[in-house]
N, C-alpha and C positions, 0 to 999 in steps of 0.2 A: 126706413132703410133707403141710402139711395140710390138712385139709380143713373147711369151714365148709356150714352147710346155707342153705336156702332162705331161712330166717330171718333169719340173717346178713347173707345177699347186699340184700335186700330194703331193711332199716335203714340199710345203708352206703349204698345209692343216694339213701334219704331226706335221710339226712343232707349228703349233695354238692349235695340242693338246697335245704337249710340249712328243711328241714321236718320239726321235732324237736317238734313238737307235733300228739300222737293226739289225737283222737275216737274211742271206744269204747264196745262192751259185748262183755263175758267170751264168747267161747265156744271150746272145745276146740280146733279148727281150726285155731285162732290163736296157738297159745302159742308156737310156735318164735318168732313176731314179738315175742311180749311177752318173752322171754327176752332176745332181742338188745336190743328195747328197754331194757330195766333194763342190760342189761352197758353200752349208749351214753349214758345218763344222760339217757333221751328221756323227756318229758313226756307220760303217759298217760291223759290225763281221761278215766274210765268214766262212761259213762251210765247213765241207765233204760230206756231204750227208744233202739231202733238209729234211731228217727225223728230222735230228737233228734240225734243222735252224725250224722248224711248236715246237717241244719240247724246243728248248728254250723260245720263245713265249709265250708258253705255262708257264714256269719255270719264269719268267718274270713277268707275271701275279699274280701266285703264292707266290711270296714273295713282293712282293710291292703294290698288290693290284689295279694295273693300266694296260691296256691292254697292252700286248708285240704284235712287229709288226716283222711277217715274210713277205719276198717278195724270189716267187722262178720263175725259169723260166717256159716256155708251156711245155706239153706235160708230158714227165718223171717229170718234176721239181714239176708239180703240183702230179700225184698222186704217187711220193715218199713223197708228205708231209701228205699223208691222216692218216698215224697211227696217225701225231702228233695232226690233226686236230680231228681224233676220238677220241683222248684220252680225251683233252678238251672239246668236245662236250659233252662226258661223266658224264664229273666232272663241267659243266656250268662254262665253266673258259672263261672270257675274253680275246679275242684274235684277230688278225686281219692278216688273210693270204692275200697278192695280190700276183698272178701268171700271169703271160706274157701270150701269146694267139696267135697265127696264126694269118694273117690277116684278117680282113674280107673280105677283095677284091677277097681273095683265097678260101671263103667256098666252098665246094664242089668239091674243083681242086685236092685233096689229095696233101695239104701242106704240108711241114715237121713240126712235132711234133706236128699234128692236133688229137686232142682227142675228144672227150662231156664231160669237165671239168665239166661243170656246171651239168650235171647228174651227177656225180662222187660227187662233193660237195656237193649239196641240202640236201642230208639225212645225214648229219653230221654234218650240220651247221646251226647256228642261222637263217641267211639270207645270199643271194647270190645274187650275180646281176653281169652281164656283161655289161663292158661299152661301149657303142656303140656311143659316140660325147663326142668329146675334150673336149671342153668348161666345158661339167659337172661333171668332176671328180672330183673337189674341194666339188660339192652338195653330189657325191654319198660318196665320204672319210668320210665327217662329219653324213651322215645316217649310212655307218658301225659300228663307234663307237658309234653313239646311241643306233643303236641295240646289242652292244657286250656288253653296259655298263647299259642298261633301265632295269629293271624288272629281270627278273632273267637272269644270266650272259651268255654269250656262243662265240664262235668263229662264225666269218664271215668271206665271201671270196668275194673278188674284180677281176674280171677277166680286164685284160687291153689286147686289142688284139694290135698289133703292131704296124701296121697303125694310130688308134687311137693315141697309147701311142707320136709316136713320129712326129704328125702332130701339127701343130701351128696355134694360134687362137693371135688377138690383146688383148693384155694385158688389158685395159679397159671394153674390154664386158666379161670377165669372173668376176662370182661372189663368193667371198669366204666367205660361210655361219659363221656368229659367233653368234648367240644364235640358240640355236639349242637342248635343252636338258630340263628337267622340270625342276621347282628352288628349289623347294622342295619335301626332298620323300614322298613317299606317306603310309599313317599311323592308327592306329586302330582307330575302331570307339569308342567313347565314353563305351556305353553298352556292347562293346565286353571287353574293356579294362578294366571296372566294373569289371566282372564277372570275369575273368583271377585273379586277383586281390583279391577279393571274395574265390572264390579259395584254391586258394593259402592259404590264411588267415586260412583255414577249414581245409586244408592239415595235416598229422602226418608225411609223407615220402614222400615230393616233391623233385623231380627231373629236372633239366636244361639238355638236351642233343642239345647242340649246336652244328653248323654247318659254312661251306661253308659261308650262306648267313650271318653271325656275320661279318667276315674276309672281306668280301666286301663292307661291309655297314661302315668300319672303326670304328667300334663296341664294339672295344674291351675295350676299361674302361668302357665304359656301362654296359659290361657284368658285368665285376666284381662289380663294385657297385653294380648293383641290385641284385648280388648274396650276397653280405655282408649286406645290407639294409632286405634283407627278409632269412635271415638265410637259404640259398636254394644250396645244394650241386647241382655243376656243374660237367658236361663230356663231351668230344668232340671229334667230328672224327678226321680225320686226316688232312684233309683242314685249321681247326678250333685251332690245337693245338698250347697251348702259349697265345689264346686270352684270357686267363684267367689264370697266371703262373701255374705251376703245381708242383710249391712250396707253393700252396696259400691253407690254411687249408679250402677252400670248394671247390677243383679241385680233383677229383677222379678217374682220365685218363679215357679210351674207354667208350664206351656206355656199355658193359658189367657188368660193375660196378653193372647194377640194373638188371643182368638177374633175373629170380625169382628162377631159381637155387643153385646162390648161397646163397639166404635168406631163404629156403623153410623150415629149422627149426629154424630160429631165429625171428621170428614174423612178416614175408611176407616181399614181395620187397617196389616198391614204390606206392603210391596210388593216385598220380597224376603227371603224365608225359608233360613236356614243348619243344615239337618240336621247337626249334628256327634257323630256316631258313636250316636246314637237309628233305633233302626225306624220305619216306618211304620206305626203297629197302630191303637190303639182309639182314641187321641184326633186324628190325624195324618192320617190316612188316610179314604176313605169320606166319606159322606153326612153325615157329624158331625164333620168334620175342624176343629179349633182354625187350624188354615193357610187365607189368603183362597185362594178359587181362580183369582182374578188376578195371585196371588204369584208371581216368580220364585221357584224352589226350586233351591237346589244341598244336593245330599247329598253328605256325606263320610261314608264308609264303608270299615271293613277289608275286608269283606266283597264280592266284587262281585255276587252273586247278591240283597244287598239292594237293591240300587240299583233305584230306582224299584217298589218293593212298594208296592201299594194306587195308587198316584198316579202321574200325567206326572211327571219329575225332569228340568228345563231343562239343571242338567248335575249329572253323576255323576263324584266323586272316587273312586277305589279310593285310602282311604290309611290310615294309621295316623293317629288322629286330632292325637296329640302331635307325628309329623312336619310333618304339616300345616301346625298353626299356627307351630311354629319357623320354617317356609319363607315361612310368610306374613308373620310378623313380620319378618323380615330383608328382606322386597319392600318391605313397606308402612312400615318406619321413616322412610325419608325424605318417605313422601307427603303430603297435605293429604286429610282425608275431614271431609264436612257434620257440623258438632255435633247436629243433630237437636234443636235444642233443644224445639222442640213437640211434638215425635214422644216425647220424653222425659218432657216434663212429663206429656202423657196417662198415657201408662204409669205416672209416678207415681202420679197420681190413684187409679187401679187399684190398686194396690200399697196407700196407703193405705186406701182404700174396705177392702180386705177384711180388713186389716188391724185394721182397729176397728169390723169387722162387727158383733159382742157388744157392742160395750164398756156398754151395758145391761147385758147379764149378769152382766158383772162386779162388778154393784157390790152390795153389800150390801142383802137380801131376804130375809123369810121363806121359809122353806118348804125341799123338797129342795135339794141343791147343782144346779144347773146344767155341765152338762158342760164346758161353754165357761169356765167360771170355775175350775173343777179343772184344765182343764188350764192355764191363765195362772197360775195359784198355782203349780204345779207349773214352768214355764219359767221363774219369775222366783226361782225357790229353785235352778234350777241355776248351777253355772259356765259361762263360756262356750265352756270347753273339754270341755263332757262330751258324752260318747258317748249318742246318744236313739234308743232302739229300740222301735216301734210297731206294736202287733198288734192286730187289729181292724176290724172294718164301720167303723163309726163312729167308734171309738174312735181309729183310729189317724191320721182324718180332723181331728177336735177337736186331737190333738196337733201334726201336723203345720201347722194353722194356728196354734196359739199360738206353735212354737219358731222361731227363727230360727238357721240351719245357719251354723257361719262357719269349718268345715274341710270338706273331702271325706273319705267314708271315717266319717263320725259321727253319720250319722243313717240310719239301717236300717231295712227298712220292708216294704209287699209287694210284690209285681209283676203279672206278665202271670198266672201261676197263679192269683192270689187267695187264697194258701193261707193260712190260721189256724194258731195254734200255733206260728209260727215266734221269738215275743219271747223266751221266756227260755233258748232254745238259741241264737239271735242274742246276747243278751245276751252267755251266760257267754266264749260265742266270744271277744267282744267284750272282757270281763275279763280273758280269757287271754290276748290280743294287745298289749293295752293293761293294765298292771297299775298304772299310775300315772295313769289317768285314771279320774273319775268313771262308773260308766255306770248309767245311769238307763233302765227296759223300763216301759213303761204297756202294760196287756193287757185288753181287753175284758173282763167274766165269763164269754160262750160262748169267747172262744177260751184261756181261763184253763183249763178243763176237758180241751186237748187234750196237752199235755206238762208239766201239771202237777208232776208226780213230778220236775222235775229243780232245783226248789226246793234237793233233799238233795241234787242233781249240787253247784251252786255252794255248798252249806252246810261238805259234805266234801272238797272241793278246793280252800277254802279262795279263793274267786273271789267276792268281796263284793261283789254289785250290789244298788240299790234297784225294787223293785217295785211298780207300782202295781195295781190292781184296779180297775179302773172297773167300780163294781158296781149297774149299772141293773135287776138280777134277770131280764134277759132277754135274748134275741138281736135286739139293736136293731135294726139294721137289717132284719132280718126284720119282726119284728111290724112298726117301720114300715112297711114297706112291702106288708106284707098290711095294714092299717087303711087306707093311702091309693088301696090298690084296692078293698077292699070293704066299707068303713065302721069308722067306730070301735067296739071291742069285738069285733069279726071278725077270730081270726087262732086259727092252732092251732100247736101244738110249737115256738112261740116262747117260751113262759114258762118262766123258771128259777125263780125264788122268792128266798127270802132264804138263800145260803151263807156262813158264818163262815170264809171264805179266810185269814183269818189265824190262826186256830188251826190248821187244815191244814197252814201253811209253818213254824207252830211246830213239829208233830208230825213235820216233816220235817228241823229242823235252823235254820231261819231266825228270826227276832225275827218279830214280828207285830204289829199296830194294826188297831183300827177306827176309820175318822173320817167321821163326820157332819154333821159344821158345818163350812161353807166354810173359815170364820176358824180352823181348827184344822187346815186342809192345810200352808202355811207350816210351822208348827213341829214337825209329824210329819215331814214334810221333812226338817229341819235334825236332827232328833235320828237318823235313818233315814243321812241321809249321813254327819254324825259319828260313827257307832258301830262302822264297820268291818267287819259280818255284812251278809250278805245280809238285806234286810227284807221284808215284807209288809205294804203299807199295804193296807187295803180299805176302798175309796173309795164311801161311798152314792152316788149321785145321782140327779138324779130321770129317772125312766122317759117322762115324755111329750116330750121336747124331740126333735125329731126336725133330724139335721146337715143345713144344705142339699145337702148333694150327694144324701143316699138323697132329700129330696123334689124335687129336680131329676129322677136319674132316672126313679123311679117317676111323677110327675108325666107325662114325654113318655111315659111307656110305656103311658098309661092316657089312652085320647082323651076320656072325660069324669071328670072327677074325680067321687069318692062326695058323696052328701048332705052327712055329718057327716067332713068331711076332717080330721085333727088338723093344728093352725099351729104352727110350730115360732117358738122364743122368739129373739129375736132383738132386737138393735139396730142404729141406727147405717145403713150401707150398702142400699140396695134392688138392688144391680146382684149378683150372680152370673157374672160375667165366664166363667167355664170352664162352664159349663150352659147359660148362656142367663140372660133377665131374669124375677124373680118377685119380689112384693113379699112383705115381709115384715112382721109382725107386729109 
């Protein structure tokens, strides 16, 4: 009879759930996995750093909507992956760490690279489990991904300790779980989806602020339908954008859109608010909520324990957000709901106002590039099917307002963590997933410095993406926002200087540029995207422009502003609809 080890068992359960692509770095622990690997013909991207290898996973997740699998080795292996695992944790992204492990024969003997992984994981993770018998790692593989993928999304971790991993068991008594998941989501009830419905129908200024749980539910023409079907301006966070183009005349970008702010003389925000599969957190929620607090709110959510976080919620859907709208769109096909036409055109106005906030900047000027002008060179050189990954304070603030999202699943970004470093491990994910699409990563220069090194990941794996460098020699949003608390020329361990990033990604395996002059992004571009290599552009620009949002926030945070305040360059628009009103320069 024969027998196969841990290693084996482990590959063939990945493989049943058609996740044939690792995230990796080398360690000892792990070799019975990379053995089966190479025998199944799996795809094994090694990293530099196990940071990277938990963020592409993560990045992975992200744009395809199916869980990425990292595996790193015991000890360091595992808690260098915990940024990547908090971050996901953060943002309920689907993901599946397995880390190596000490033996167990050695508890207590002070093994090498013996840690309490599994305290380290637990509060960052979905579910965790150590596996403790051969045999049933095929059961616990297939419990991970139910739990990464059931109810609302999150990362899990698999501890394999070594003994385990690479002891053997007879091929016949092990079992490999195949139904193992519900068959259908799970969905409103009748009376909830009335009344939603109802609603709706009654509404003058309805709003859709979509989320996370759209993009996962595979959601996304649902959305739009039922946003065309009931005349109902949509907005989305950042998980979410593209599920709905944002060429499409009822997409009205961030949740912003409806602060009451920007309505408060044009005849109020919006009077009934549609949580659809987003939390309640920092912009939502609370004393600085984007939602009137006269709004009806209906939450739909997987989740019932979110239901009403931070706020009252008039009524709480427990659903899958893709069953949702299926059920809602088969109630409401035959109905009649108000075109909004005023309620629409405002919203436009909005839309365009921020829209062509710079358009000053953009145009041709001495002196430093302008950030707001690198990044519209830079969205007007893409296609408009490429992949846009943004890392960054500022930076990934500048890009997000130039691009316009017109898939879901394409445009990658931060979240609730804040975390840095996550673009060129988003990226290459991003490469690997998609091998026929463009993917384009713009990255701060502080958060350039944090996973650097995987320049040579995508150089040697043969995963071509374009990179930018927005290279202000500083950590912008920092210094800004130490100068607008305590004067210009006042700030400390904000300054970087001048770093040659594109020799660096030479030395790593990438092509490299420096560009200087506005009028010379364009065609570094175009030679950057035709050439097939990962590249490195490193992008000057000038250092004093500060994004409105850091002087939004720091502005409220600071009840008098300093003497000598720096003004951020600006055209065009004086409203700031997601902050509040400041004029602009």
């Amino acid at each position: 009879m024969a027998k196969i080890n841990g290693g084996e068992m482990l590959v063939r359960a990945l493989d049943y759930e058609g996740a044939r692509d690792i995230f990796t770095l080398h360690g000892g622990h792990l070799d019975a996995i990379y053995a089966a690997c190479r025998d199944h013909d799996f795809r094994v991207i090694d990293t530099r750093h196990e940071q990277a290898a938990a963020h592409m996973a993560d990045g992975w997740a992200r744009t395809t909507g199916r869980p990425g699998v990292a595996i790193v080795t015991a000890g360091p292996g595992v808690t260098d992956a915990v940024t990547g695992v908090a971050n996901a944790f953060m943002d309920s992204i689907p993901m599946i760490l397995i880390g190596g492990r000490s033996p167990l024969a050695d508890d207590d003997r002070l093994p090498l690279q013996a840690v309490d992984q599994m305290g380290i994981m637990r509060p960052i993770t979905k579910w965790s489990r150590s596996i403790t018998h051969t045999e049933r790692i095929p059961e616990f593989v297939a419990a991970a991904f139910r739990h990464a993928t059931s109810g609302r999304p999150g990362p899990v971790f698999l501890e394999l300790p070594i003994d385990v991993l690479f002891a053997r068991a007879e091929e016949e008594r092990v079992e490999f779980p195949k139904s193992y998941r519900p068959k259908a989501p799970a969905g409103p009830s009748r009376a909830a989806l009335a009344t939603a419905l109802q609603w709706l129908r009654d509404a003058k200024r309805p709003a859709i602020l979509a989320g996370g749980g759209v993009w996962f539910a595979q959601a996304a023409n649902e959305l739009t339908r039922f946003a065309e079907l009931t005349n109902t301006p949509v907005m989305t966070n950042s998980k979410a954008r593209g599920s709905i183009s944002e060429d499409h005349p009822l997409c009205f970008g961030g949740f912003g859109a409806i602060h009451p702010a920007a309505h408060a003389k044009s005849g109020g925000s919006a009077d009934l608010v549609i949580l659809l599969g987003t939390r309640i957190g920092l912009f939502t929620g609370g004393r600085n909520s984007v939602i009137p607090r006269d709004a009806r709110v209906i939450q739909v959510d997987i989740e019932p324990e979110e239901i009403g976080r931070n706020r009252d919620i008039e009524l709480g859907v427990v659903s899958d957000c893709g069953e949702f709208l299926r059920q809602a769109i088969a109630a409401a096909k035959d109905e009649k709901f108000d075109a909004h036409a005023e309620w629409l055109e405002r919203l436009g106005a909005i839309r365009n106002g921020s829209r062509h906030r710079f358009d000053d900047a953009l145009k041709d000027r001495p002196g430093p590039i302008h950030p707001a002008r690198m990044a519209h060179e830079i969205a007007k050189a893409l296609s408009p099917d490429s992949i846009v990954v943004a890392d960054g304070g500022e930076t990934a603030a500048w890009m997000s307002n130039a691009w316009t999202a017109r898939h879901p699943g394409r445009f990658l970004s931060h979240g609730y963590l804040g975390c840095l470093g996550t673009g060129l491990p988003f990226a290459i994910a991003s490469k690997a997933a998609h091998p026929d699409l463009p993917v384009f990563c713009i990255v701060g220069d502080g958060s350039a410095g944090l996973n650097f090194s995987e320049f040579h990941t995508a150089a040697k794996s043969n995963l071509p993406i374009t990179v930018v460098i927005n290279n202000d020699q500083q950590w912008g949003m920092s210094k800004h926002g130490q100068e607008l608390m305590w004067g210009k020329g006042r700030h400390i361990v904000t300054e970087l200087g001048m770093v040659h990033y594109e020799r660096a990604a030479e030395g790593l395996g990438a092509a490299g540029e420096l560009v200087e002059r506005a009028e010379d992004i364009a065609p570094a571009m175009k030679r950057a995207l035709a050439s097939g290599r990962t590249t490195c552009l490193n992008v000057i620009t000038d250092s004093d422009v500060i994004e409105p949002g850091t002087l939004a926030m720091y502005s409220a945070a600071t009840p008098r502003p300093p003497k000598e305040e720096p003004k951020p360059e600006a055209g065009g628009e004086t409203t700031l609809p997601y902050y509040g009103k400041r004029k602009l320069d």
